[in-house]
MARKOLTI-343251 format. One record per residue (C-alpha): x, y, z; residue number from 0. Coordinates in Angstrom, 1 decimal. Layout:
(r (X,Y,Z),NUM),
...
END
This chain:
(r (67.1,77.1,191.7),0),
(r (65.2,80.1,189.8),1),
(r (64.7,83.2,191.9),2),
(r (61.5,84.0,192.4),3),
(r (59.8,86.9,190.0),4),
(r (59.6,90.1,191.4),5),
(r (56.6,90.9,192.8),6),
(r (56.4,94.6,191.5),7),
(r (54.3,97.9,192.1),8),
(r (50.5,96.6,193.1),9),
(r (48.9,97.5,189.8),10),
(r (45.1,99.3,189.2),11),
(r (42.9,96.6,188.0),12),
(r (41.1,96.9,185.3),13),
(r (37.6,97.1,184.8),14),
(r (37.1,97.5,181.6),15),
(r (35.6,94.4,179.3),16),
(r (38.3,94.3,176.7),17),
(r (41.9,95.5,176.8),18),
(r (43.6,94.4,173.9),19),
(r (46.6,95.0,172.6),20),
(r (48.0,94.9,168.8),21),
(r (48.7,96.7,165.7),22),
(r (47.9,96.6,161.8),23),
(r (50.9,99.0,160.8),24),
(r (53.9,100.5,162.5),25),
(r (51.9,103.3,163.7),26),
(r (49.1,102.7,165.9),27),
(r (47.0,100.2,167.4),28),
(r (44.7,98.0,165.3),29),
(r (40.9,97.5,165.7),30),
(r (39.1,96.0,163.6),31),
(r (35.6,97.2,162.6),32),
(r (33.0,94.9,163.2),33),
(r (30.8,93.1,161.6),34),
(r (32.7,91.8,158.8),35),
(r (32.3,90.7,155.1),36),
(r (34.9,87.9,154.3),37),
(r (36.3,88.3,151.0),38),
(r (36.4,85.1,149.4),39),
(r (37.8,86.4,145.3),40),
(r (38.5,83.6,142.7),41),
(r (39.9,80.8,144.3),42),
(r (39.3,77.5,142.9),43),
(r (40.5,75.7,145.8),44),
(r (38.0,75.8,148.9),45),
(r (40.6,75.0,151.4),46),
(r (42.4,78.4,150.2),47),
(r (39.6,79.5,152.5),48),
(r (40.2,78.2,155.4),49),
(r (41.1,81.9,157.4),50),
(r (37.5,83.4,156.6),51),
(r (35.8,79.6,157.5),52),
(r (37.7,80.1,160.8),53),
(r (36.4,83.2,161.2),54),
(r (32.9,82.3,160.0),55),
(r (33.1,79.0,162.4),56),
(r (34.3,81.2,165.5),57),
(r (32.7,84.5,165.0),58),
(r (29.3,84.1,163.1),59),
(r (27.6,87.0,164.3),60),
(r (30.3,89.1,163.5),61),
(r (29.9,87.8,159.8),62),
(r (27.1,89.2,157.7),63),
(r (28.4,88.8,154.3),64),
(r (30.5,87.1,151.6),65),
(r (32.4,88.6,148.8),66),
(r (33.2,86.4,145.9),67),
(r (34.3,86.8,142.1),68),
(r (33.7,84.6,139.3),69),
(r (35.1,81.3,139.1),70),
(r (35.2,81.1,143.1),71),
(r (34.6,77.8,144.3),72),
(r (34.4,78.5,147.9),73),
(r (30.8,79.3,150.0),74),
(r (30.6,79.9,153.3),75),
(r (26.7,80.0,153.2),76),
(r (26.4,83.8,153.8),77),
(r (25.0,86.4,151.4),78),
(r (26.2,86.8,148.3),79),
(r (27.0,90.5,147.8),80),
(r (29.6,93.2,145.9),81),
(r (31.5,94.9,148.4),82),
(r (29.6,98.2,147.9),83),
(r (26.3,96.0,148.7),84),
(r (28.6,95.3,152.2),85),
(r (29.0,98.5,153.0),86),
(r (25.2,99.1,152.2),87),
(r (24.6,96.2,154.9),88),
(r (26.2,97.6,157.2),89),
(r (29.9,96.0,156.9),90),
(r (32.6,97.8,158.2),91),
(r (35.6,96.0,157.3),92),
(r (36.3,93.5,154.5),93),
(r (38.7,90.5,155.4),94),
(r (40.5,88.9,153.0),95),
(r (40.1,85.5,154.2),96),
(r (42.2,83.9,152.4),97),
(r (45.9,82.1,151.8),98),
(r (46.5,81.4,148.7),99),
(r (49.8,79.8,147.3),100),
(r (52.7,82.6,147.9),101),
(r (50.8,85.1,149.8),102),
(r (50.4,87.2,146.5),103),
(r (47.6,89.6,145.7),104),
(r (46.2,88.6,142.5),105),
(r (45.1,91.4,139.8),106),
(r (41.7,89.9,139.6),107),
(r (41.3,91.0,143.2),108),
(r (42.2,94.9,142.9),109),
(r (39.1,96.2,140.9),110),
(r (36.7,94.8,144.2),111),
(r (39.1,96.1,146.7),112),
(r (39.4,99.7,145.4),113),
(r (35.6,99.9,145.3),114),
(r (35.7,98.4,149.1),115),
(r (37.9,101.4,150.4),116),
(r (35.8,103.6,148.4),117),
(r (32.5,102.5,149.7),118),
(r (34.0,103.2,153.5),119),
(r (35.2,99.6,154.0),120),
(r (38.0,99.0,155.7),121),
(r (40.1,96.0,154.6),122),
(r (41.5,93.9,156.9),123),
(r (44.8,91.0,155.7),124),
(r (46.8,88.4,157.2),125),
(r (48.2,86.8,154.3),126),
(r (52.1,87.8,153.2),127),
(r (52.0,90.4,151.0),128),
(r (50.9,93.8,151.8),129),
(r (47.9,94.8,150.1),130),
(r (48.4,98.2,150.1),131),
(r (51.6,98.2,148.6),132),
(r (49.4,97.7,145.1),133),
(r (49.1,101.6,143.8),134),
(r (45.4,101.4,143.1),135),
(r (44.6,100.3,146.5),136),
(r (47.2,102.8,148.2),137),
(r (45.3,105.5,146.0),138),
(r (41.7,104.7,146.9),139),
(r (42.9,104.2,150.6),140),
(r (44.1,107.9,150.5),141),
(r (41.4,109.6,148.9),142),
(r (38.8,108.1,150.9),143),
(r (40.6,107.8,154.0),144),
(r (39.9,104.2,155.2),145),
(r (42.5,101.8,156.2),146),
(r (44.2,98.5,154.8),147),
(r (44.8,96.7,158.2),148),
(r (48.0,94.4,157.8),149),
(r (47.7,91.9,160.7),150),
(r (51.5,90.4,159.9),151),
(r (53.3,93.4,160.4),152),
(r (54.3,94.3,164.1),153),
(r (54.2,97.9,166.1),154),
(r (57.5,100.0,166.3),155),
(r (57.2,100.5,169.8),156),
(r (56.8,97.4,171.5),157),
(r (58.5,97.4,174.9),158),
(r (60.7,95.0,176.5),159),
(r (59.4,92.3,179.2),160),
(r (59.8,93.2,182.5),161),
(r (58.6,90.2,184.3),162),
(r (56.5,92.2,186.5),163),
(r (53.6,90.3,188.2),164),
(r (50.2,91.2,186.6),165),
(r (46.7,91.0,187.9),166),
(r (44.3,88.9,186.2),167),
(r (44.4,85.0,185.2),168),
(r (46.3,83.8,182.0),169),
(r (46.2,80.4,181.0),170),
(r (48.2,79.7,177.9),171),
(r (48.1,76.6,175.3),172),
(r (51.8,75.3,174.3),173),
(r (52.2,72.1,172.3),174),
(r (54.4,69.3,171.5),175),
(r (54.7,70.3,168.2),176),
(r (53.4,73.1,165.4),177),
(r (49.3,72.8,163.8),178),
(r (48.7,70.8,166.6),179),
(r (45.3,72.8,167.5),180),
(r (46.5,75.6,170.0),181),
(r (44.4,78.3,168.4),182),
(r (41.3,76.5,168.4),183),
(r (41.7,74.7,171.9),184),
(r (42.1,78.4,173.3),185),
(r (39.0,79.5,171.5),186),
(r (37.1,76.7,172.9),187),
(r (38.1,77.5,176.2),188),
(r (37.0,81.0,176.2),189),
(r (33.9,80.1,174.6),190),
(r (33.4,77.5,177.7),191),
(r (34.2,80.0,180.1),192),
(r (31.7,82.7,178.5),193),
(r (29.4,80.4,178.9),194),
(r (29.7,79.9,182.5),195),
(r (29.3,83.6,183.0),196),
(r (32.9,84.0,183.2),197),
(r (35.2,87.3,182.0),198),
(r (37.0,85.8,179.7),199),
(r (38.8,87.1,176.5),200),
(r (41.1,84.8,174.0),201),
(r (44.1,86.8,172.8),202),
(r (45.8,86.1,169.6),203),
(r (48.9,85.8,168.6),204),
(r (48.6,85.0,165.0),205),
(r (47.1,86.1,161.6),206),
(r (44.3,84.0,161.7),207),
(r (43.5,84.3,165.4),208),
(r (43.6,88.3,165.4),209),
(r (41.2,88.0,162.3),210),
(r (39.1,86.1,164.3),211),
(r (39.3,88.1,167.6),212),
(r (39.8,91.2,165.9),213),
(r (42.8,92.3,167.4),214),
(r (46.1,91.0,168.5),215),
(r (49.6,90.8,167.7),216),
(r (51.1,88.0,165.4),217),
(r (54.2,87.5,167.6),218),
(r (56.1,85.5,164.8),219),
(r (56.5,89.1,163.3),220),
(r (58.2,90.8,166.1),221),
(r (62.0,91.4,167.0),222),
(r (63.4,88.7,169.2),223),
(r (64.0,91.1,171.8),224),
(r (60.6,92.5,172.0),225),
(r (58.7,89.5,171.5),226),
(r (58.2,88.6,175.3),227),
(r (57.6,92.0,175.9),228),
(r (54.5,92.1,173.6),229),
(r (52.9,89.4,174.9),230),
(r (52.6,90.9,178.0),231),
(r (51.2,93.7,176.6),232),
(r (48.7,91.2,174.9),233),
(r (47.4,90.4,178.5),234),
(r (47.9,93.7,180.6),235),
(r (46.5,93.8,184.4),236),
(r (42.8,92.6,184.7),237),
(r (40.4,92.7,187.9),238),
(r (41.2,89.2,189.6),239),
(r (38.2,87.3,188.2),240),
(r (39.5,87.7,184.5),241),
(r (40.7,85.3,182.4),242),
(r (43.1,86.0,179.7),243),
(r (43.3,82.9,177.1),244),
(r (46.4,83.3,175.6),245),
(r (47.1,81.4,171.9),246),
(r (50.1,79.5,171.3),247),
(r (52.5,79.5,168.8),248),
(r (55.0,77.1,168.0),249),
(r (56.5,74.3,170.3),250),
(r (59.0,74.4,172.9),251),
(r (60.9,71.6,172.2),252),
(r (60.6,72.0,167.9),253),
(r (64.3,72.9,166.6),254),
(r (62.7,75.5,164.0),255),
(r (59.7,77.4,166.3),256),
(r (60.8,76.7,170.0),257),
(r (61.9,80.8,170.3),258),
(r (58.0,82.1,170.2),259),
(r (56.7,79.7,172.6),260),
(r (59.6,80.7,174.9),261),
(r (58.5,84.5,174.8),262),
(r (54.9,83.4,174.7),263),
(r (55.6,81.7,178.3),264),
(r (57.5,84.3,179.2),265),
(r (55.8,87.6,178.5),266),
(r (52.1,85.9,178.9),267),
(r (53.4,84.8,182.7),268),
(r (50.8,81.7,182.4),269),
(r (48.9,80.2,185.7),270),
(r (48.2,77.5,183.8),271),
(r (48.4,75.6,180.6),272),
(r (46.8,73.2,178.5),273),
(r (49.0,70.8,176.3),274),
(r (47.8,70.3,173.0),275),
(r (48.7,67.3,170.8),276),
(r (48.0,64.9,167.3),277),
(r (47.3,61.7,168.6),278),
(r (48.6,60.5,164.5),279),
(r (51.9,63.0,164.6),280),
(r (54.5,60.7,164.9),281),
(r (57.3,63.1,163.7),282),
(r (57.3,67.0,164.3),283),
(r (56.3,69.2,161.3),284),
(r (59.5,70.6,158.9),285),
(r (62.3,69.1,160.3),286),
(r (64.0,65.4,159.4),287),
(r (64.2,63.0,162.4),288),
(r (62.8,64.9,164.8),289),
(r (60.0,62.3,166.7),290),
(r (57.6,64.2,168.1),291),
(r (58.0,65.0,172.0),292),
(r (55.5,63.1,174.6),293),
(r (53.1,64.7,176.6),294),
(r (55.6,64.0,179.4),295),
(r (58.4,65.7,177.9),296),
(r (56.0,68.7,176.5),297),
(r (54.6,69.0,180.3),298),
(r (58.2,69.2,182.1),299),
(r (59.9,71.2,179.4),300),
(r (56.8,73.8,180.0),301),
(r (57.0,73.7,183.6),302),
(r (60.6,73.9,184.0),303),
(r (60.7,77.1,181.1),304),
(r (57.6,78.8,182.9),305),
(r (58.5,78.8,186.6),306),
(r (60.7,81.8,185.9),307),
(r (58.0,84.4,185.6),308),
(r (55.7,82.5,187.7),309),
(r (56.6,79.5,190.2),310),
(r (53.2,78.6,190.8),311),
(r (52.1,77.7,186.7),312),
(r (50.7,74.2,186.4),313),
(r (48.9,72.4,183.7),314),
(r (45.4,72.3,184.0),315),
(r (44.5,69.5,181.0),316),
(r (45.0,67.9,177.7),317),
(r (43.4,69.0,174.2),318),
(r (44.3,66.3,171.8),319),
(r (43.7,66.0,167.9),320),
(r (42.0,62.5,167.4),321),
(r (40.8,63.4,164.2),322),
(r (42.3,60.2,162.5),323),
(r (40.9,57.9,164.9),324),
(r (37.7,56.3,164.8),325),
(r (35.5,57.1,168.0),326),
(r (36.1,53.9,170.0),327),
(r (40.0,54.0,169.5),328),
(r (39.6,58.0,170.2),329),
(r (37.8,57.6,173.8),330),
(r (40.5,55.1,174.3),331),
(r (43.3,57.3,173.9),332),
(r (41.7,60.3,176.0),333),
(r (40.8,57.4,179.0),334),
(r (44.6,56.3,178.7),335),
(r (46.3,59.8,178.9),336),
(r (43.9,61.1,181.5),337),
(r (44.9,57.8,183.7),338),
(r (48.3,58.2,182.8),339),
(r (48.9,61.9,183.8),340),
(r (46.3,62.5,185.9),341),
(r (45.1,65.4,183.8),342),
(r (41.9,66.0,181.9),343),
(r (42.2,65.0,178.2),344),
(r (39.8,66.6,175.5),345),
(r (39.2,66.6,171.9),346),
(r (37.7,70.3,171.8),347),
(r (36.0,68.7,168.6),348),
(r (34.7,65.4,169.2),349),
(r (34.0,66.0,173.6),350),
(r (34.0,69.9,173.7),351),
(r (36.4,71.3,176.6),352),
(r (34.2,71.8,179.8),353),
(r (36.2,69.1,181.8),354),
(r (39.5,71.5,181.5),355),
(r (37.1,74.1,182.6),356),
(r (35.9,72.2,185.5),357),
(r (39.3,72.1,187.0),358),
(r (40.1,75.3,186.9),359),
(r (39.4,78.1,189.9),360),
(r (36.3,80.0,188.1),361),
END
């Protein structure tokens, strides 16, 4: 039988409304200026867009512009503006929203990024290649002494876990396999809880997610060794009545990713969690004969990894992807699961999460 986890030093609780961590370079903590304009550049492929529509989608307020060049083929309905008209507006930071094939920085982009950094902007990146490893950007970034925020790249100084028990409420999403929705169920939630008046703040733990939340740290970029460790510094001691909602990353029981989600259980020291699924996956994403797990086997596998930081952790509900089904057959497989495991089951799309919500102690 685990031991259970130390108990630890009673810790100050917090009271402020945000406390974050994450970094955009080896050498400090990131922020990202708000509001935003989403760089969109050439691409002639909308769905090479998909980062700044997430953003858009989740964060619309903090959106008050778009940035494209000719040829794009992308429109997120927002104003059409250069990036020195951003900065004029009021932009602090342009995000280059997108992922193109490779990760590379094309040369049609540099001209509008230089002229972004000179106008004050900040430019903000998740995609693979460091944009400000192009001279002309380094150049302008120097001389006007504004930042190129690389999401992807992890701080120096992240500290081991130490299991210690934190203050606070974390609830975590996990899955039975990778893309199967654990960003946007945890998004959904916090947006549920807000509503209800709650404290509530979604932490992210990848590109797309910290570009949406504005900070983070994309776990998949840290050492092994430190990776538990920074995602308890992702959700530090809160007053009681907080709520951290922690993104997932990976799968426990995938061959490839199941090392993230470990630390993610691990450093995050979950209350509770919410399995996320695709009702269509039948076999888990880039691996050969691997069928993908069932709820069952997600839900112990969870359990069983979780109860060393925290013997209490339970699974509070189900957020499914029923995307390929038609409504009917859809209800029909939420009804059946919910029966089945006794658990609320959601599409955070098509029925909205406030029955997870409902079971939970807020």
């Amino acid at each position: 039988m685990l031991a259970n986890p130390p108990d630890g030093p009673e810790a100050p609780q917090s009271s402020a409304p945000r406390s974050r961590g994450g970094w955009g370079a080896a050498d400090g903590p990131l922020a990202i200026r708000k509001p935003y304009a989403l760089f969109l550049g050439d691409v002639h492929d909308a769905r090479m867009a998909k980062t700044a529509s997430g953003i858009h989608f989740w964060r619309p307020d903090d959106c008050i512009a778009q940035v494209r060049l000719p040829g794009c083929r992308a429109d997120l309905g927002l104003p059409d503006v250069s990036a020195v008209e951003a900065a004029g507006l009021g932009a602090q930071t342009l995000v280059i929203g997108l992922a193109p094939p490779g990760g590379g920085v094309p040369d049609t982009w540099i001209p509008e990024l230089v002229a972004a950094l000179a106008a004050g902007l900040d430019i903000a990146s998740g995609m693979h290649a460091r944009v400000a490893d192009r001279a002309a950007v380094g150049a302008a970034m120097r001389a006007r002494g504004t930042r190129v925020l690389d999401v992807r790249r992890a701080p120096a100084d992240l500290p081991v876990a130490t299991g210690r028990k934190r203050t606070g409420k974390r609830l975590l999403t996990v899955g039975t396999d990778c893309g199967v929705g654990k960003m946007f169920a945890a998004l959904a939630l916090e947006r549920e809880l807000l509503r209800r008046g709650c404290r509530a703040d979604f932490r992210a733990t990848g590109q797309t997610g910290i570009l949406i939340a504005g900070d983070g740290i994309c776990i998949d970029a840290v050492v092994a060794d430190f990776a538990a460790g920074a995602a308890e510094v992702l959700s530090p001691d809160n007053s009681p009545d907080h709520w951290d909602v922690i993104e997932g990353q990976g799968s426990l029981l995938h061959p490839s990713y199941a090392g993230v989600t470990l630390s993610l259980l691990h450093g995050s020291q979950p209350d509770h969690l919410v399995v996320c699924h695709d009702a269509s996956r039948e076999y888990m994403v880039g691996v050969d004969g691997y069928r993908t797990p069932t709820l069952e086997e997600c839900i112990e596998a969870n359990l069983r990894a979780g109860r060393l930081v925290n013997r209490g952790i339970n699974v509070v509900g189900l957020c499914v992807n029923t995307s390929s089904m038609p409504e009917p057959e859809a209800r029909r497989y939420l009804d059946a699961a919910a029966r089945r495991l006794g658990l609320p089951a959601c599409d955070p799309v098509r029925t909205g999460v406030a029955a997870i919500v409902d079971s939970l102690d807020v």
